[in-house]
C-alpha positions in Angstrom: 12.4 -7.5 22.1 9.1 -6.1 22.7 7.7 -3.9 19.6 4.4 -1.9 19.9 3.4 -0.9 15.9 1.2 2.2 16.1 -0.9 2.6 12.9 -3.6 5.0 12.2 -5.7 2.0 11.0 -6.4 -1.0 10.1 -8.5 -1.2 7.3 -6.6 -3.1 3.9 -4.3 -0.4 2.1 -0.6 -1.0 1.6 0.5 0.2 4.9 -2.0 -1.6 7.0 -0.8 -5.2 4.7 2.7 -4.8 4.9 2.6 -4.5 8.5 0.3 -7.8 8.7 2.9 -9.5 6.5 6.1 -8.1 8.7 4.3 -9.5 12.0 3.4 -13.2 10.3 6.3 -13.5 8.9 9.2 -12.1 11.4 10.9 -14.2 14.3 8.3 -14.7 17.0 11.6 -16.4 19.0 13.6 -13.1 19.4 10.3 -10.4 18.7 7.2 -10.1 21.0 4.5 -7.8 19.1 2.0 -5.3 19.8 -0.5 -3.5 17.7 -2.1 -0.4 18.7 -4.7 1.1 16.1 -5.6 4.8 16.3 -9.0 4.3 15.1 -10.5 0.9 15.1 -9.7 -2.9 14.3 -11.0 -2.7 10.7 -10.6 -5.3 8.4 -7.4 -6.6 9.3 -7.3 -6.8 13.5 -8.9 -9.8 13.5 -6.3 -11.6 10.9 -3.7 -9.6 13.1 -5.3 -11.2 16.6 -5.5 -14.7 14.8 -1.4 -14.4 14.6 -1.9 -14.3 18.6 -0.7 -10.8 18.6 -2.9 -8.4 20.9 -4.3 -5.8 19.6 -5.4 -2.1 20.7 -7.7 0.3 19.6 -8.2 4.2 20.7 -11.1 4.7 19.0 -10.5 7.9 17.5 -12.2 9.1 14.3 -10.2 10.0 11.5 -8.4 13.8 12.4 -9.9 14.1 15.6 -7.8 13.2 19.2 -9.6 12.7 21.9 -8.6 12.8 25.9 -9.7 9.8 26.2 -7.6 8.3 23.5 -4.8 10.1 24.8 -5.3 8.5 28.3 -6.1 5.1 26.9 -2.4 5.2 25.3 -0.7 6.7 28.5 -2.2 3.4 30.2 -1.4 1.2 27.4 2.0 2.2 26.9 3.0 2.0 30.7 1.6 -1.3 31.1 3.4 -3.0 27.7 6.8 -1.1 28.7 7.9 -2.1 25.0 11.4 -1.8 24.0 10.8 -0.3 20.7 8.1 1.8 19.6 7.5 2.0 15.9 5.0 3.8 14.0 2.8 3.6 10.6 1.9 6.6 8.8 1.9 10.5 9.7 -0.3 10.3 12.2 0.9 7.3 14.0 4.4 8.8 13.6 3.3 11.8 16.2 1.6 9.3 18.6 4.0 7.3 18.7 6.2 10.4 20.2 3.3 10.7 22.1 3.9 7.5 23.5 7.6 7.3 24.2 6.5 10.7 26.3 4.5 8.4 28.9 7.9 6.7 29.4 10.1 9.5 29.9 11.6 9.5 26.0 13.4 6.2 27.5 12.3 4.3 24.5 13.9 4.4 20.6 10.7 5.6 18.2 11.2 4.6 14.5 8.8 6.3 11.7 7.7 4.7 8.9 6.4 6.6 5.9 4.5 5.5 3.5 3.8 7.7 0.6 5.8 10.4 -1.7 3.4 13.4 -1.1 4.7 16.6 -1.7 1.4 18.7 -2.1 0.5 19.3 1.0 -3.0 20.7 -0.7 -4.0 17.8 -1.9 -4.0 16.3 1.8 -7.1 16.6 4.4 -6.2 19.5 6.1 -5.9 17.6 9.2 -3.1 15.1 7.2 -1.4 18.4 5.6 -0.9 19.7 9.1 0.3 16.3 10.7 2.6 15.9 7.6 4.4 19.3 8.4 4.5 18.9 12.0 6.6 15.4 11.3 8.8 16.8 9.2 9.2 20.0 12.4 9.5 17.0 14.6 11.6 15.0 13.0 14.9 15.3 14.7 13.1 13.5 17.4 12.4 9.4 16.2 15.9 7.7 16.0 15.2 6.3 12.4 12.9 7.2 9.7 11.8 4.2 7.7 10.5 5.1 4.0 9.5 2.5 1.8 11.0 4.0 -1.3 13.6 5.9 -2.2 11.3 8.7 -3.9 9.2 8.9 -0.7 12.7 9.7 1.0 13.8 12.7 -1.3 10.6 13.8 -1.8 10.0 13.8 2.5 13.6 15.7 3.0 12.0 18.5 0.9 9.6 19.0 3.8 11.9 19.2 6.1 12.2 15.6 7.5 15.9 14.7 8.1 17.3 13.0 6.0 20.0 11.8 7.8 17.8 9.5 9.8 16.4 8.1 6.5 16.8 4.5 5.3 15.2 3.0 2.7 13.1 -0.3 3.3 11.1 -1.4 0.0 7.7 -3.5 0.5 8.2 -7.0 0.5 5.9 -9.7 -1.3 4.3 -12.8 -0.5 5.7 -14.8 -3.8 3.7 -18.0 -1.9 0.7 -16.0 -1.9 0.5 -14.3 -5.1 1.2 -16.6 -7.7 0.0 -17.4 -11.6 -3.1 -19.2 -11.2 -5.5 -20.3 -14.1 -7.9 -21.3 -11.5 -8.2 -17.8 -10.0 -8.4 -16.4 -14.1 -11.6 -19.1 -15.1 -13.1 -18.4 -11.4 -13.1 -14.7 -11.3 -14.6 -14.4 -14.8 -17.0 -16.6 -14.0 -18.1 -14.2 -10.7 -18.1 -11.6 -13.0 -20.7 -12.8 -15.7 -18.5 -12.6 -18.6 -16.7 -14.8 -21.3 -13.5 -17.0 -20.0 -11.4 -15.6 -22.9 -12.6 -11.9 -21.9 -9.4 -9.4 -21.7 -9.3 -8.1 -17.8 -7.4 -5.0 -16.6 -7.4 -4.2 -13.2 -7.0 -1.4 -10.9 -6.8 -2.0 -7.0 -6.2 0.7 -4.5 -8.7 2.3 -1.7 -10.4 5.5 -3.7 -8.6 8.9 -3.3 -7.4 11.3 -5.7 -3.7 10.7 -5.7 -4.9 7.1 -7.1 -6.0 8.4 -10.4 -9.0 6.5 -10.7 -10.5 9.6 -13.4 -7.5 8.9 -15.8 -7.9 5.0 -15.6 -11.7 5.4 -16.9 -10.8 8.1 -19.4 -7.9 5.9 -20.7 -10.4 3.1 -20.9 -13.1 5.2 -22.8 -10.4 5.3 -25.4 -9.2 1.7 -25.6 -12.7 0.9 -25.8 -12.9 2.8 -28.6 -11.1 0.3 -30.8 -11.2 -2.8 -28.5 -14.8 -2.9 -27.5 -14.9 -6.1 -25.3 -12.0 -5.8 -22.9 -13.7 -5.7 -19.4 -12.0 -3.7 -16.6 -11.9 -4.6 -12.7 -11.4 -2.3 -9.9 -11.0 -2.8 -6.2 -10.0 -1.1 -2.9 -11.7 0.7 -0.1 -14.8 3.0 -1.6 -14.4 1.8 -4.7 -17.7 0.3 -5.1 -21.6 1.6 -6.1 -21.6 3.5 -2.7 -18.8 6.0 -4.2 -21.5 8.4 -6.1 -18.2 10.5 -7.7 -17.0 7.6 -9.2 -20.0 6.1 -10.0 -20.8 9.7 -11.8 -17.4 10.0 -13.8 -18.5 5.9 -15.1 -21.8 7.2 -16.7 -20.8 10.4 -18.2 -17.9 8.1 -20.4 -20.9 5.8 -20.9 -18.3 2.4 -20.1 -20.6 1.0 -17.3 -20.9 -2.1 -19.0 -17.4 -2.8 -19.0 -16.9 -1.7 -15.5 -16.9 -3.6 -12.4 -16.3 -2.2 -9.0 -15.9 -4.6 -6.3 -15.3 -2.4 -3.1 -12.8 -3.8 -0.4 -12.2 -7.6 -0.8 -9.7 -9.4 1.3 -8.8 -12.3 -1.5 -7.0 -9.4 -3.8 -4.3 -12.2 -4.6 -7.4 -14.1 -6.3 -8.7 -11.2 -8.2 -5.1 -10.0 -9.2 -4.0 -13.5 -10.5 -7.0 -13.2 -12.9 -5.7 -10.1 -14.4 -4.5 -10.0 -18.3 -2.9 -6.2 -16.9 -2.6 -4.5 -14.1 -2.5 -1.1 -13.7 -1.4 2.1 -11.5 -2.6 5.3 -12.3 -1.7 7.1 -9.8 -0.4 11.0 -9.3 1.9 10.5 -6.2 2.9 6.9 -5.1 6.0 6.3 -2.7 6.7 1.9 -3.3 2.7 0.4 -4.5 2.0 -2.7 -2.8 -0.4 -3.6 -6.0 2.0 -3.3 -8.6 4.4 -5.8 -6.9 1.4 -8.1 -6.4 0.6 -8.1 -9.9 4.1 -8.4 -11.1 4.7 -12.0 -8.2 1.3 -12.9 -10.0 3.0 -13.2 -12.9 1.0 -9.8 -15.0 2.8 -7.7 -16.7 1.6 -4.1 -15.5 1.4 -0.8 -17.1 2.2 2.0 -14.4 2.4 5.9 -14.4 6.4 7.1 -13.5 5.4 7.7 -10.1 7.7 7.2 -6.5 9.3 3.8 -7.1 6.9 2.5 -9.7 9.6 2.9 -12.5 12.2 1.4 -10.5 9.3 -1.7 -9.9 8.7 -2.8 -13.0 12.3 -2.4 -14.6 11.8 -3.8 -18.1 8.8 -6.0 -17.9 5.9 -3.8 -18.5 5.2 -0.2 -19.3 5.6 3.5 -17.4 3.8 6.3 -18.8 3.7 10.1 -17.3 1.1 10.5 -14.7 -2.4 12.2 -15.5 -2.1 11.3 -19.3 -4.9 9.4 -20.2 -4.0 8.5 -23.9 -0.3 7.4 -22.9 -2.0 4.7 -20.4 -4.5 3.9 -23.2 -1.0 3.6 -25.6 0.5 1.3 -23.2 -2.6 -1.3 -22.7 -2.8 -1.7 -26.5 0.9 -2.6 -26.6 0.5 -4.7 -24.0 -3.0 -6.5 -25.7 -1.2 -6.5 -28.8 1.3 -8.8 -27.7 -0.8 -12.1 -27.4 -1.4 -14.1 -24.4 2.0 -15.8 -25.2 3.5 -12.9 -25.4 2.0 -11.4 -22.0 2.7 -14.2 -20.1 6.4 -14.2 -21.1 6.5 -10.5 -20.1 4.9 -11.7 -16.5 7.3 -14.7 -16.0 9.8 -12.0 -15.8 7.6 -9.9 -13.7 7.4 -12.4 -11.3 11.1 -13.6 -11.6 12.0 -9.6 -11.0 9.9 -9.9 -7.8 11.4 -12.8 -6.3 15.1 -11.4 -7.1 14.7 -7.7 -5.8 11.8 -7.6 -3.4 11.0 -11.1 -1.7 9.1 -10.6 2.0 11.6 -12.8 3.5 14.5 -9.9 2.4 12.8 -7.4 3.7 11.5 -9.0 7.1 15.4 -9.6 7.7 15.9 -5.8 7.0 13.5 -4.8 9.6 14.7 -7.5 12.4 18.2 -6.3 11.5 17.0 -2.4 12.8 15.1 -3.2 15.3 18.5 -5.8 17.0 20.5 -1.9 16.5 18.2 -0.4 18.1 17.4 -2.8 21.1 21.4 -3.4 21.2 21.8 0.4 21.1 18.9 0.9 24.2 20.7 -1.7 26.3 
């Protein structure tokens, strides 16, 4: 089978890595890949290309199209003459329509979403309006591909069908992302402070569906009572660039016990170091970094968001989203525990990981739709 992916981009969030991980880890025997990036090769083509899977870019900029992009897929598509066309994200979901219309509509499209969004105002306009239009156009793909079972309720609300709808969880890298003591001494060594220092993370590229305001606000008032814990956030624009965030930091007057480190590409490092992890977020649909954490072996306190609940079963905490003090709550639990006490919490973390959401499961669930839909084509 021939598969083009179509992705808006290819900078690190949790769409752009669980694609990455799906093409390293699926049957290169019965599947021949393609990538083709709306925008650019960002951070992850060349990892991608290093897989010797070829990769495309349009070079559009973010909410425009272009003729010239438009063209440059016409030509791209004819010459691959893939088999399957699957898209990443809202706006990948349209081109790849777009693209299965330079073939005469021969070829299956399947959508993958990614989020549980319902507020179409917190969106760019530009995303608000591709959003709708998917859910207008959605009797069109052959399947839609959510990663959670929130995203797909929440979607069918818009208008997306939901009998197209299955539900395909991320999948994690337990080889990757494991307990590491190195990784713990090493990254508190990059950071300047003590080895027995408390760390509590936050990773996620910088938007206001992540909740970045409610993590600093909850750790104003842990600090309050636990004055040396140290907190350690990561992701696209999260870094001394992002003047909003940068702002919200001094007003709480915690900037000593902040440290942003921008986009890094050795997360599972970082993560491994972590005494907590944490999601703050408003909307999630199934958070790569919350399953990371958890294969990690760190226990993780999460807002009742899309699947986050459902994540974490028993081995860590869920508060209600945009509640500073019940995330604060949580942490203290959490620190109150002990190290021993944390780390028994993560072995079952990580043990809940490798039951429920392995990569290898979830690589089989996507080979096993795209054999129905090549068998289906033929």
């Amino acid at each position: 089978m021939k598969i083009i992916h179509i992705i808006t981009g290819l900078y690190t969030g949790g769409s752009e890595v669980m694609l990455y991980k799906l093409l390293s880890t699926q049957n290169r025997n019965k599947i021949d890949s393609v990538v083709i990036s709306l925008i650019d090769r960002g951070t992850l083509g060349s990892s991608i290309a290093a897989l010797d899977i070829p990769v495309y870019t349009l070079g559009m900029k973010s909410g425009q199209t272009t003729l010239g992009a438009v063209l440059r897929l016409a030509k791209i598509m004819r010459s691959l003459n893939p088999d399957i066309i699957q898209g990443w994200m809202y706006h990948a979901n349209i081109a790849g329509l777009l693209a299965a219309s330079f073939l005469g509509f021969k070829v299956p499209v399947l959508w993958n979403i990614r989020a549980s969004q319902t507020v179409l105002k917190n969106e760019k306009p530009s995303t608000a309006a591709t959003i709708w239009l998917g859910g207008k156009l959605s009797h069109f793909p052959a399947k839609i591909i959510n990663n959670s079972h929130a995203s797909a309720i929440a979607h069918q609300s818009l208008g997306y069908l939901f009998s197209k709808t299955i539900v395909i969880p991320n999948g994690f890298d337990i080889d990757k992302f494991i307990p590491s003591q190195h990784d713990y001494k090493n990254v508190r060594l990059e950071l300047g402070v003590p080895d027995n220092t408390t760390l509590i993370g936050l990773f996620g590229r910088y938007h206001p569906i992540k909740g970045h305001e409610v993590f600093l606000k909850a750790a104003k008032i842990l600090l309050k009572k636990y004055p040396y814990i140290h907190f350690l956030l990561g992701g696209k624009e999260v870094d001394s660039t992002n003047h909003v965030l940068n702002q919200q930091i001094a007003q709480l007057e915690i900037g000593e016990q902040i440290h942003l480190l921008g986009e890094r590409q050795d997360v599972h490092h970082l993560t491994a170091a972590l005494d907590i992890a944490s999601s703050s977020s408003y909307s999630e649909g199934f958070p790569n970094v919350v399953g990371e954490a958890m294969s990690c072996g760190v226990p993780c306190a999460v807002t009742d968001v899309g699947d986050s609940a459902w994540i974490v079963g028993n081995t860590g905490r869920v508060v209600p989203p945009n509640n500073p003090e019940a995330l604060a709550n949580a942490w203290q639990e959490l620190i109150e525990m002990g190290a021993e006490g944390r780390s028994k919490l993560g072995s079952a973390a990580r043990s809940r990981i490798i039951e429920c959401f392995s990569l290898d499961s979830v690589v089989t669930q996507y080979e096993t739709l795209y054999e129905t839909m090549f068998a289906e084509k033929k």
